[in-house]
C-alpha positions as CSV (number, residue, x, y, z in Angstrom):
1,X,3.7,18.2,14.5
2,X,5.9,19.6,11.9
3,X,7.4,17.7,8.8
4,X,10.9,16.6,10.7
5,X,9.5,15.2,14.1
6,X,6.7,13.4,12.2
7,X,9.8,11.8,10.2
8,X,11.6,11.2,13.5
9,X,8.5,9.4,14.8
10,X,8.7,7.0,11.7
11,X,12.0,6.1,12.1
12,X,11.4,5.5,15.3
13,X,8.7,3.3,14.7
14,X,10.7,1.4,12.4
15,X,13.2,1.2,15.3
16,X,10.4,-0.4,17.1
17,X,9.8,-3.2,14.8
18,X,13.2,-4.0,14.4
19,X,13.8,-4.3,17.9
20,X,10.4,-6.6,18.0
21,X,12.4,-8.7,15.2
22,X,15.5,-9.1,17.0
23,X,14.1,-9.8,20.4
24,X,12.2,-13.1,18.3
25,X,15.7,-14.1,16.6
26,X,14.7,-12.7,13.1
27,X,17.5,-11.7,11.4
28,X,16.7,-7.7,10.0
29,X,17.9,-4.4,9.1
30,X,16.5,-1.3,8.4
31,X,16.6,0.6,5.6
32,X,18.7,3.8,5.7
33,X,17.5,5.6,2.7
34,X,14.4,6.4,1.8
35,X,13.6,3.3,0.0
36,X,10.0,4.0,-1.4
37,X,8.9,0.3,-0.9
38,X,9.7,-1.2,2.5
39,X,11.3,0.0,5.6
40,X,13.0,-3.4,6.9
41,X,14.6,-6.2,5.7
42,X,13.7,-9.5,7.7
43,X,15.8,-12.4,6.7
44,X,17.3,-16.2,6.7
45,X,20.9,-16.2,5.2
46,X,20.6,-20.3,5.4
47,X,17.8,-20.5,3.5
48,X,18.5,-18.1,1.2
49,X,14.6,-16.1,2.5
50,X,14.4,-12.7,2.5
51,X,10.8,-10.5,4.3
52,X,10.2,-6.8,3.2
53,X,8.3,-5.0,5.2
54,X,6.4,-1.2,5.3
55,X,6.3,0.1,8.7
56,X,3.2,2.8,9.0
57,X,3.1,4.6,12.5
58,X,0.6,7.0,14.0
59,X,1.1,9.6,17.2
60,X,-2.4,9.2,18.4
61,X,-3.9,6.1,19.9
62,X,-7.5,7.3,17.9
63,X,-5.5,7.1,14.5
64,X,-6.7,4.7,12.2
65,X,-6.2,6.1,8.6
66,X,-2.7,6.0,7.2
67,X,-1.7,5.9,3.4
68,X,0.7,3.8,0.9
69,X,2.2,4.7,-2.1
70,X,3.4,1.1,-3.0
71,X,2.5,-2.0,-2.0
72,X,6.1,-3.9,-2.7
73,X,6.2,-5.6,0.6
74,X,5.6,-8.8,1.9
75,X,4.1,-7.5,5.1
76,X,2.7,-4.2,6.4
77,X,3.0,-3.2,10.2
78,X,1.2,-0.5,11.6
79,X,2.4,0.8,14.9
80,X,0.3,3.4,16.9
81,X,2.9,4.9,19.6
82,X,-0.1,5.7,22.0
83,X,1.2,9.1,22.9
84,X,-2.2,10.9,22.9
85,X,-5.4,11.5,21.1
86,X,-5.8,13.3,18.1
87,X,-9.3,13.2,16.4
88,X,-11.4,12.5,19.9
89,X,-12.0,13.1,23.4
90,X,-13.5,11.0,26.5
91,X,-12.1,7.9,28.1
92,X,-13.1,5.5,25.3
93,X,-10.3,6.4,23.4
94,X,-7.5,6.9,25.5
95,X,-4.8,4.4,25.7
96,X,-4.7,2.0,29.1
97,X,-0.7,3.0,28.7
98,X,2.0,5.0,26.1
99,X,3.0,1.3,25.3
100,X,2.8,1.0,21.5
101,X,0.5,-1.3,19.9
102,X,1.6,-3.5,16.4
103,X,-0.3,-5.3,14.1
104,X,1.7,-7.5,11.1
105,X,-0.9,-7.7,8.2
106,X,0.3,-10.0,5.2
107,X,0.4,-8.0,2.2
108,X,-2.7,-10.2,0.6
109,X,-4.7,-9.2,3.3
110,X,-4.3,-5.3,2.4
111,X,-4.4,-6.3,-1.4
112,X,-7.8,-7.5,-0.7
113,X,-8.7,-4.6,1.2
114,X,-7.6,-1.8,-1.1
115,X,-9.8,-2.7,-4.3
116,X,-6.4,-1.1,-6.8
117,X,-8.4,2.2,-5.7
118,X,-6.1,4.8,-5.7
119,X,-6.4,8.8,-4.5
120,X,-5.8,11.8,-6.3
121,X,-2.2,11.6,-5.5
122,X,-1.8,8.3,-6.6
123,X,-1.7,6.5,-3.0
124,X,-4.1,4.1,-1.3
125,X,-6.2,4.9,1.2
126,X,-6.0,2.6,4.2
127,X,-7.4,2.2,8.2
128,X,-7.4,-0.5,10.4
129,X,-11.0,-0.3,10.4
130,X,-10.9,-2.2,6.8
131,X,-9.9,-5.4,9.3
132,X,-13.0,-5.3,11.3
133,X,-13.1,-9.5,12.0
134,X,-9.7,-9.6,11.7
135,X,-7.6,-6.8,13.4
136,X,-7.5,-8.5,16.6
137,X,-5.7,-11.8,14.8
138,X,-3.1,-9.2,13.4
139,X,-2.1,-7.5,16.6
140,X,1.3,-8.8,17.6
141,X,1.2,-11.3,15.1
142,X,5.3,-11.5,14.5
143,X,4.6,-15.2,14.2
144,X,3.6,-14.7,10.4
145,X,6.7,-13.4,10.0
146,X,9.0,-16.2,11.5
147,X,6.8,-18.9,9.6
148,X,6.7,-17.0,6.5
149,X,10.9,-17.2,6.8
150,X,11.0,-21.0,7.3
């Protein structure tokens, strides 16, 4: 993929999330610029609450790995658009459907699962592999969101 669809496929993952956000009453809005910290704004104007979240997408349904370059976000969601395989072949890896897949992960879960180990170019590495007892609690856990904002 080159350079401008991989950036139309992360704003349409962000797209994504926000749609999951408004469908569940959550008041958000995306970011229109490249803001280096979080992608959408999830928020309660009564209660004076705000949610900033990172949205991280990947193409292929065997993508695990992804990186950040700040971790100034109250939540990370990682979306895998299920739109083929990338890294391996068979049927163990192939989607059941091109329905995307979400998992909300509270930023003290990745905190805890990056040991302030940075790469050469100054980002973390992460996968959803670091969540082995945990990813399937995260997936489609928008709840943590709405009950972070109360």
């Amino acid at each position: 993929l080159t350079v401008s669809q991989r950036r139309l496929q992360g704003e349409g993952a962000e797209f994504l999330v926000l749609g999951q956000l408004l469908i569940r009453h959550v008041n958000a809005a995306k970011a229109y610029t490249n803001f280096p910290d979080w992608d959408i704004l999830a928020f309660d104007s009564e209660k004076n609450k705000q949610i900033r979240i990172q949205v991280k997408s990947r193409y292929a349904s065997d993508s695990i790995g992804f990186l950040l370059k700040s971790i100034e976000f109250d939540f990370l969601v990682v979306v895998h658009l299920n739109m083929g395989v990338r890294y391996t072949t068979g049927k163990r890896f192939q989607p059941s459907s091109d329905i995307p897949q979400f998992w909300v992960i509270p930023k003290s879960e990745v905190i805890m699962q990056i040991n302030g180990k940075k790469n050469k170019y100054g980002e973390w590495n992460m996968s959803l592999n670091k969540f082995p007892n945990k990813a399937f609690a995260y997936e489609n856990a928008w709840h943590l969101i709405t009950e972070a904002l109360k």
